[in-house]
C-alpha positions, 0 to 999 in steps of 0.5 A: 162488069169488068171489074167483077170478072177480075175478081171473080177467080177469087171469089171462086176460091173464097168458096173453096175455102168455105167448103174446107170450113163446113169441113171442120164441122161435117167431115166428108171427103166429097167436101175436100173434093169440092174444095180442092176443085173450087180451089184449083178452078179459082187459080185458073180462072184468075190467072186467065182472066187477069192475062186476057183482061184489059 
């Protein structure tokens, strides 16, 4: 289970860059909302759980 929470932050920016594909073929700006979120969500969340993980 640790090993998922590690990567879990780029599994979450993964996401972010499926919306900013979906993007390419629907262009709306709540999906570059989404993305820019899921993106900066994703850098977070990496960052704190690689410092606080053991």
């Amino acid at each position: 289970m640790n090993n998922f929470l590690k990567y879990l932050g780029v599994i979450i920016m993964l996401l972010g860059v499926c919306c900013l594909g979906v993007y390419e073929v629907i262009p709306s700006n709540w999906l570059l909302l989404g993305a820019m979120v899921l993106e900066f969500a994703g850098i977070i969340c990496f960052i704190l759980i690689n410092r606080f993980a053991d």
